[in-house]
Backbone and ligand atoms as CSV (ligand in chain L), in Angstrom:
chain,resi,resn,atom,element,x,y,z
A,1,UNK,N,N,30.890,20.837,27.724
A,1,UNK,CA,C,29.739,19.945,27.554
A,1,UNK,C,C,29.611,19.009,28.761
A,2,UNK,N,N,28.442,19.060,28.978
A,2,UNK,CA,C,28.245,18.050,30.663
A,2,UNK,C,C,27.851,16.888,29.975
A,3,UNK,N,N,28.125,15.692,30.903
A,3,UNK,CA,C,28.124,14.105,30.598
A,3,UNK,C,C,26.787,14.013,29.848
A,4,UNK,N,N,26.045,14.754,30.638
A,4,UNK,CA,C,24.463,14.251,30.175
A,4,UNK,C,C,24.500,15.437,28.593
A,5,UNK,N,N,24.926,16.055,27.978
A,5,UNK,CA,C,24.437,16.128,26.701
A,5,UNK,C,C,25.159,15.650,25.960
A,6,UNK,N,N,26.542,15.348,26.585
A,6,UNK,CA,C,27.374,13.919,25.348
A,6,UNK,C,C,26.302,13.253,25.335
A,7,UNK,N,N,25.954,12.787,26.427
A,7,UNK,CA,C,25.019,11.115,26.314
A,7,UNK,C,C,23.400,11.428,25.255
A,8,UNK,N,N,23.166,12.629,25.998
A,8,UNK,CA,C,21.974,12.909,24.794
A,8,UNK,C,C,22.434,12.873,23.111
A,9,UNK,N,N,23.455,13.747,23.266
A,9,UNK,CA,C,23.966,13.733,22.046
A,9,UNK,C,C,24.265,12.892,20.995
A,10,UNK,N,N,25.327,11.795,21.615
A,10,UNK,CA,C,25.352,10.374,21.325
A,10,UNK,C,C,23.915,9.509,20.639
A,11,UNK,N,N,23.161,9.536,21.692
A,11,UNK,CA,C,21.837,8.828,21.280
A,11,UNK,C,C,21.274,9.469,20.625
A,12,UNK,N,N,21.233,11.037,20.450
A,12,UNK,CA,C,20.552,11.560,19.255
A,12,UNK,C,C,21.163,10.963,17.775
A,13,UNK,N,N,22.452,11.013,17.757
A,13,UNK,CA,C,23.050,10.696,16.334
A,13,UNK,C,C,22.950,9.131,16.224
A,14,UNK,N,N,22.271,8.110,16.914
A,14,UNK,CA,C,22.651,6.922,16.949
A,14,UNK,C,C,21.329,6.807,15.878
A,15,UNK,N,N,19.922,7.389,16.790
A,15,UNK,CA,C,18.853,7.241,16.013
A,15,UNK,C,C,18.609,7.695,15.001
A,16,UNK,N,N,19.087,9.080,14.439
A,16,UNK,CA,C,19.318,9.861,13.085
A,16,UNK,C,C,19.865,8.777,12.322
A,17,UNK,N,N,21.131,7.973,12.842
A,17,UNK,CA,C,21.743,6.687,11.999
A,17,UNK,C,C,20.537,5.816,11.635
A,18,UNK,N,N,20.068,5.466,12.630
A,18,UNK,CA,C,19.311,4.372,12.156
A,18,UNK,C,C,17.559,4.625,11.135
A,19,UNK,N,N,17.443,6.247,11.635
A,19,UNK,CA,C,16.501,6.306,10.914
A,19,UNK,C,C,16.761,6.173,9.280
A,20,UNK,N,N,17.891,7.033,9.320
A,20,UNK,CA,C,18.683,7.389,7.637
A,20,UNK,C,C,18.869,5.637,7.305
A,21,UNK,N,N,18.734,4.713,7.855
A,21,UNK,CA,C,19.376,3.577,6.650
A,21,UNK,C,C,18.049,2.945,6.945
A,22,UNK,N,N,16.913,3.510,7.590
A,22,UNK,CA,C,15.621,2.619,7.295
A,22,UNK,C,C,14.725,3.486,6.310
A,23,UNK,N,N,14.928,4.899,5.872
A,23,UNK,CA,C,14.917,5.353,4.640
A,23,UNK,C,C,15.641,4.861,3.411
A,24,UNK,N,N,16.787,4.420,3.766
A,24,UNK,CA,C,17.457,4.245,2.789
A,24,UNK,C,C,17.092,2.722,1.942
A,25,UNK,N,N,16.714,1.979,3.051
A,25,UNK,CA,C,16.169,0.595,2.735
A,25,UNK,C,C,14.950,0.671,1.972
A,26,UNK,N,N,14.242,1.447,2.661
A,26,UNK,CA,C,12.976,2.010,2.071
A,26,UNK,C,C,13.088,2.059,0.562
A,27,UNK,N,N,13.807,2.937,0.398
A,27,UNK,CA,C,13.595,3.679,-0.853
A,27,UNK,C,C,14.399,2.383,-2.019
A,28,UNK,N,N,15.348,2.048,-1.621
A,28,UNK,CA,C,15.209,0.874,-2.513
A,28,UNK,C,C,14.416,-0.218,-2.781
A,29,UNK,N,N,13.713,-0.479,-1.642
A,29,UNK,CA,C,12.686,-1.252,-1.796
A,29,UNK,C,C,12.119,-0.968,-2.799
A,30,UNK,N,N,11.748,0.273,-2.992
A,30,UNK,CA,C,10.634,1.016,-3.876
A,30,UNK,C,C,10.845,0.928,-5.371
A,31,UNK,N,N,12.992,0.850,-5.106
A,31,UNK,CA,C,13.190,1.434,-6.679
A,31,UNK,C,C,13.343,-0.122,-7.535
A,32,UNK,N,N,14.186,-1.305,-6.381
A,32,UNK,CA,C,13.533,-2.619,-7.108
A,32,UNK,C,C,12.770,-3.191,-6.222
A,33,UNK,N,N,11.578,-3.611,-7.118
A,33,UNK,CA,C,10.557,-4.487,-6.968
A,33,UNK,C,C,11.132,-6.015,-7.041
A,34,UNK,N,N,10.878,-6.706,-5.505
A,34,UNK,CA,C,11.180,-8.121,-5.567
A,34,UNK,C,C,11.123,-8.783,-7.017
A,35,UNK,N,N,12.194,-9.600,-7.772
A,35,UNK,CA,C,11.267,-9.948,-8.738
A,35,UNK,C,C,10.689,-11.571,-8.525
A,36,UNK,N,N,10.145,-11.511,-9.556
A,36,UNK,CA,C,8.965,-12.604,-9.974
A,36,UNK,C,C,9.713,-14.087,-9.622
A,37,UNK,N,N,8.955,-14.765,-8.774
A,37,UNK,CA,C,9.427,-16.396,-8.040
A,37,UNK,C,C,8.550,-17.212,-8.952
A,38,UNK,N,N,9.120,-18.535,-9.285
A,38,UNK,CA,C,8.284,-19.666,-9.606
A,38,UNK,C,C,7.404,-20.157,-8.173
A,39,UNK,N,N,5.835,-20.274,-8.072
A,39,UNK,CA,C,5.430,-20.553,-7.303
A,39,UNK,C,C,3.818,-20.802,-7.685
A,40,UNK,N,N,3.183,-21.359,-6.899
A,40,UNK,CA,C,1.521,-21.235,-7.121
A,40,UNK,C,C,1.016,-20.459,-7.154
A,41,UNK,N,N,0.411,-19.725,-8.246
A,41,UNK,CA,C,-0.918,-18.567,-7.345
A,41,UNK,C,C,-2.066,-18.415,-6.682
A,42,UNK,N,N,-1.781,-17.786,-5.636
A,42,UNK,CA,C,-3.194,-17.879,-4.554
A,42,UNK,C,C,-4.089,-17.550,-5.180
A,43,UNK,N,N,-4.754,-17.392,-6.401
A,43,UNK,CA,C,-5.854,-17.263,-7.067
A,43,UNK,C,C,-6.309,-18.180,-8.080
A,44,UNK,N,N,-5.189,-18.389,-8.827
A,44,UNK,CA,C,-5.869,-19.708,-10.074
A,44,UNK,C,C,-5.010,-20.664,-9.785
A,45,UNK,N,N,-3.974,-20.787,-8.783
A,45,UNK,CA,C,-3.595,-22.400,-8.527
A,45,UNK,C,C,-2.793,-22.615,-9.482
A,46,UNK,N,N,-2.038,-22.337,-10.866
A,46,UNK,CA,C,-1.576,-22.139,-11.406
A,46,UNK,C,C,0.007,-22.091,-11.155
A,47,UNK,N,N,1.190,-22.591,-11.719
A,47,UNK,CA,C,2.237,-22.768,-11.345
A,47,UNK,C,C,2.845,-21.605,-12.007
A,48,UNK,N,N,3.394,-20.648,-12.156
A,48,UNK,CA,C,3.275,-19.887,-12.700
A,48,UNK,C,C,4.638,-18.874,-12.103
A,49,UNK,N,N,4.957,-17.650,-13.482
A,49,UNK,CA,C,5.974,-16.675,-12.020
A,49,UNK,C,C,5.094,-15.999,-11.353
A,50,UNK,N,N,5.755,-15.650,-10.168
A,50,UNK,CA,C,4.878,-14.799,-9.215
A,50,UNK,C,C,5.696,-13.494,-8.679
A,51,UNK,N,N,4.394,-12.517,-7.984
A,51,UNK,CA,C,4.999,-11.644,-7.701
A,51,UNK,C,C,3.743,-11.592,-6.656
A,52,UNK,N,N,4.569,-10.538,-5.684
A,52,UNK,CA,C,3.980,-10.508,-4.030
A,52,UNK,C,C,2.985,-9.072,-3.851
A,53,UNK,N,N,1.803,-9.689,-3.643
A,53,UNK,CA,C,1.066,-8.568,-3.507
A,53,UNK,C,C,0.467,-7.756,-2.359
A,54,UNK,N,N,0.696,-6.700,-2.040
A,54,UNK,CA,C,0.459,-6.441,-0.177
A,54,UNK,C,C,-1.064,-5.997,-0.046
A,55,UNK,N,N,-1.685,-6.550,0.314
A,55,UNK,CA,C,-3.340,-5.502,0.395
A,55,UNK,C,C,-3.852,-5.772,1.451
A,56,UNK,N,N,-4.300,-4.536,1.914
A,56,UNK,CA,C,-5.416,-4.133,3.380
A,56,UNK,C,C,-6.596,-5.093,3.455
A,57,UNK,N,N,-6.771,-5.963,4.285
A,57,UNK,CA,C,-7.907,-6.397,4.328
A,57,UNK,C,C,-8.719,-5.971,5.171
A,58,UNK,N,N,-10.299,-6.127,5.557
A,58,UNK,CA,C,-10.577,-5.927,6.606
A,58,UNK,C,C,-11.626,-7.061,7.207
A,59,UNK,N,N,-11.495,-7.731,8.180
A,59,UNK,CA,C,-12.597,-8.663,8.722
A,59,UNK,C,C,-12.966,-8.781,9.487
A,60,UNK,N,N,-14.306,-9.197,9.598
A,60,UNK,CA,C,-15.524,-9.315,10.550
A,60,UNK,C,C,-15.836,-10.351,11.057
A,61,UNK,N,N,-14.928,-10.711,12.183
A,61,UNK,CA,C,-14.939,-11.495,13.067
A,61,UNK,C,C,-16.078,-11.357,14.412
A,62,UNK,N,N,-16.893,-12.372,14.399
A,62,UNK,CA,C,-18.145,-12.480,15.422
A,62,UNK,C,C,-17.918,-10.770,15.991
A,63,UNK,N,N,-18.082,-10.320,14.745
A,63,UNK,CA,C,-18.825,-8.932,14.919
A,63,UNK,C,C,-17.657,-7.568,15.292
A,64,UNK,N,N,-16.471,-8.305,15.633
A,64,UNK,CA,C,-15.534,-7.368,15.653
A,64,UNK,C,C,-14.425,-6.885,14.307
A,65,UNK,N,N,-14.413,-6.177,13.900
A,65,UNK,CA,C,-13.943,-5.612,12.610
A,65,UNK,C,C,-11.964,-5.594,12.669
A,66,UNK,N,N,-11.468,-6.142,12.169
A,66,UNK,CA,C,-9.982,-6.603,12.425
A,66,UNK,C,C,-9.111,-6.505,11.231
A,67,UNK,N,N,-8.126,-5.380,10.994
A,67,UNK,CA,C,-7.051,-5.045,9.799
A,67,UNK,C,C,-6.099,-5.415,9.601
A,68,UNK,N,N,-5.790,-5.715,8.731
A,68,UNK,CA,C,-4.310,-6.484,8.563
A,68,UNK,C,C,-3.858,-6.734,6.885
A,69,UNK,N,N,-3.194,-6.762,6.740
A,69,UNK,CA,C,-2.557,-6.379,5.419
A,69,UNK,C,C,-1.625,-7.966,5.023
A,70,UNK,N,N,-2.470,-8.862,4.151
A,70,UNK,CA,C,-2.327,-9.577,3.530
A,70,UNK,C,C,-1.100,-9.533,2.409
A,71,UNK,N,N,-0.456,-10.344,2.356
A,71,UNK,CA,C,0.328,-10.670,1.397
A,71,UNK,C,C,0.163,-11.784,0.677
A,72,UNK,N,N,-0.078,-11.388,-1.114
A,72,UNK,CA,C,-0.422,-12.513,-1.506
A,72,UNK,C,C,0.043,-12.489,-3.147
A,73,UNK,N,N,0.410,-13.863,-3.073
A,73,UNK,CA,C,1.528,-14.529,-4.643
A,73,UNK,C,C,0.828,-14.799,-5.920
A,74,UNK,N,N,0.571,-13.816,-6.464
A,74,UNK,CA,C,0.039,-13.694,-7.532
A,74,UNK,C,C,0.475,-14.039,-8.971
A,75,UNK,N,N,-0.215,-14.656,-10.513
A,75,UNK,CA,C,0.875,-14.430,-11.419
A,75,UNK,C,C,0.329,-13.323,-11.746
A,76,UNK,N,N,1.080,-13.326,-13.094
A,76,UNK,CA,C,0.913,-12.209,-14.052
A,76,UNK,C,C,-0.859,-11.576,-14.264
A,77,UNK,N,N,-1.453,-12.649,-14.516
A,77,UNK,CA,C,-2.925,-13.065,-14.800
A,77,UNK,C,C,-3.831,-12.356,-13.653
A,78,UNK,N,N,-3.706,-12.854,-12.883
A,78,UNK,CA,C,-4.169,-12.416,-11.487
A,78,UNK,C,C,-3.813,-11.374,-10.831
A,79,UNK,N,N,-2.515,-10.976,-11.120
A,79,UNK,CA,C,-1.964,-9.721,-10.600
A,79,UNK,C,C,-3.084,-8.416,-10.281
A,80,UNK,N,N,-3.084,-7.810,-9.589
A,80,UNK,CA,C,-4.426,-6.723,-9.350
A,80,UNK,C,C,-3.900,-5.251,-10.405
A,81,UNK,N,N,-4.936,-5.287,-10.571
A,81,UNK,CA,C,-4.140,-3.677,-12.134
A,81,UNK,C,C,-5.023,-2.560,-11.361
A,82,UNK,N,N,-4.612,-1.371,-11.701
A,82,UNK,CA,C,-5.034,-0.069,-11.422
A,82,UNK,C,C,-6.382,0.219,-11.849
A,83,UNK,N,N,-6.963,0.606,-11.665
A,83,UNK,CA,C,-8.500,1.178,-11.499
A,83,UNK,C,C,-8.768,1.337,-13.226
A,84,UNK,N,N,-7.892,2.303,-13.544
A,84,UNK,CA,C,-8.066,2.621,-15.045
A,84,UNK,C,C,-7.805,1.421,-16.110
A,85,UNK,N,N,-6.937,0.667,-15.734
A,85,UNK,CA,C,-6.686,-0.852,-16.496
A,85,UNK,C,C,-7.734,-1.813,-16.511
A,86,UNK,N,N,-8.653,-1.405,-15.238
A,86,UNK,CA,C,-9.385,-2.596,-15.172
A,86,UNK,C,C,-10.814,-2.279,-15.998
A,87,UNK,N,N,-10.864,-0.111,-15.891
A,87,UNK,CA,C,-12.149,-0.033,-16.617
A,87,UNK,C,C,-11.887,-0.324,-17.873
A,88,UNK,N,N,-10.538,-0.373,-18.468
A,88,UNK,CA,C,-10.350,-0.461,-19.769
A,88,UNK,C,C,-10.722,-2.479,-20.080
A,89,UNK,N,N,-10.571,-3.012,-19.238
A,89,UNK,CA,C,-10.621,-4.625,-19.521
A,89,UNK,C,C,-12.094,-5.222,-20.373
A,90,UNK,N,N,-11.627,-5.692,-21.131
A,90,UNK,CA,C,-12.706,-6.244,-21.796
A,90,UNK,C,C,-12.517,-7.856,-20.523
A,91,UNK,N,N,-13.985,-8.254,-19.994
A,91,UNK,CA,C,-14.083,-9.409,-19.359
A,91,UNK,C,C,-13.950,-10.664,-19.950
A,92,UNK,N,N,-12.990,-11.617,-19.560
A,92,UNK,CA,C,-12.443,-12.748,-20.216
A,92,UNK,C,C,-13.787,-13.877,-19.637
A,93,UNK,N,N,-13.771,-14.442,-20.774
A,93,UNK,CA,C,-14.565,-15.946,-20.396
A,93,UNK,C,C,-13.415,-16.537,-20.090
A,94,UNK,N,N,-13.762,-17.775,-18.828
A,94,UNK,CA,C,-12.619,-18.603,-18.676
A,94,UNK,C,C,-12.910,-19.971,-19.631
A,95,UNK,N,N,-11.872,-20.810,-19.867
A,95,UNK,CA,C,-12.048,-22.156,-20.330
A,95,UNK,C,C,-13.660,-22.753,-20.180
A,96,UNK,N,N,-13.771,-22.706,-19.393
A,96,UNK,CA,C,-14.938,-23.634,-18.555
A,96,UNK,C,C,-16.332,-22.862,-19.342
A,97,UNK,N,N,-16.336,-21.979,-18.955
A,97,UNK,CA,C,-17.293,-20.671,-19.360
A,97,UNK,C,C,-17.152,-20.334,-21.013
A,98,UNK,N,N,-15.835,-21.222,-21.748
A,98,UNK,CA,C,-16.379,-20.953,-22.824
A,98,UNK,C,C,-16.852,-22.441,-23.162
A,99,UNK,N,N,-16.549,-23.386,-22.570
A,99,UNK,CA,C,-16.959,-24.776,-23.437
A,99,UNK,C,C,-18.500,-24.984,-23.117
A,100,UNK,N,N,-19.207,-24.271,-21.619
A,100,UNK,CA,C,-20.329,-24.361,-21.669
A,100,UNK,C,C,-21.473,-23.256,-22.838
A,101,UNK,N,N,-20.819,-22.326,-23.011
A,101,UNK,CA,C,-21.530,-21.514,-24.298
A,101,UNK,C,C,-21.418,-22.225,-25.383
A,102,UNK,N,N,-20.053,-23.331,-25.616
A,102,UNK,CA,C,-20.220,-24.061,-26.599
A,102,UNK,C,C,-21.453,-25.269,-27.124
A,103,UNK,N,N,-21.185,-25.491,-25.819
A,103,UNK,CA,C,-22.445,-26.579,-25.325
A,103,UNK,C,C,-23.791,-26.375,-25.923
A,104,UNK,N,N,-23.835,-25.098,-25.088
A,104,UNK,CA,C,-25.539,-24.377,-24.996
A,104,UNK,C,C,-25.778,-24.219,-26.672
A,105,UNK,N,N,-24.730,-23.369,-27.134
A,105,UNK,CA,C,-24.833,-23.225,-28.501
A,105,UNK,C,C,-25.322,-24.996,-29.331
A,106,UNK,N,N,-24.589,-25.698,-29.441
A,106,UNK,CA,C,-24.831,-27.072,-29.511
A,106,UNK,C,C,-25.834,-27.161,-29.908
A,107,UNK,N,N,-26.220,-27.551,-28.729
A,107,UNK,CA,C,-28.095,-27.620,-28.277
A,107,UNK,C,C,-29.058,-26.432,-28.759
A,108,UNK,N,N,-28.752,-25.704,-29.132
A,108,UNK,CA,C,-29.771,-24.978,-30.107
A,108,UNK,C,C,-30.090,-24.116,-28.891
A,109,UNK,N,N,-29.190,-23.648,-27.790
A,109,UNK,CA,C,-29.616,-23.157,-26.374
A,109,UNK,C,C,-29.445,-21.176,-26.688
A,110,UNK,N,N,-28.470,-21.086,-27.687
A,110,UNK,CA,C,-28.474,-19.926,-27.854
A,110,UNK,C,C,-29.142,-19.258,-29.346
L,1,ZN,ZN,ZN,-3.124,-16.607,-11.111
């Protein structure tokens, strides 16, 4: 074996190393999910547990279009659900939205 395919050699197995334990990180990532922090949620302000949500954004900056993948601390409430969860959702009135139907009702509005 000549110097130069030890040396290839070497650096081949260095990066195989490092790829195999950034799979390996990977995949646990996957199998536990960070869990849930006491914190605010970036949506209702709410003190609440949280959990970290990753999503693609895209924006339109003085006309130039710019991607980047947001991370954001959600609770339970707010959490984003799957397509099929959400057609299944019956739409919640919030607090606010119900004391003004209360209102209206009141007043002879409904
Ligand atoms: Zn929330």
């Amino acid at each position: 074996m000549s110097l130069f395919d030890d040396h290839f050699a070497a650096k081949n197995a260095a990066s195989a190393r490092a790829w195999a334990m950034d799979e390996e990180k990977k995949q646990k990532e996957k199998r536990e999910p960070a869990p849930p922090k006491m914190g605010v949620c970036d949506k209702c302000h709410k003190e609440a547990l949280l959990r970290s949500y990753r999503s693609r954004q895209t924006d339109v900056v003085d006309g130039a279009a710019s991607f980047g993948v947001v991370v954001k601390h959600l609770c339970e409430d707010c959490a984003p659900k799957s397509r099929r969860e959400k057609d299944a959702e019956v739409p919640q009135l919030t607090n606010k939205q119900v004391k003004n139907l209360m209102r209206s009702a009141k007043k002879g509005l409904l």
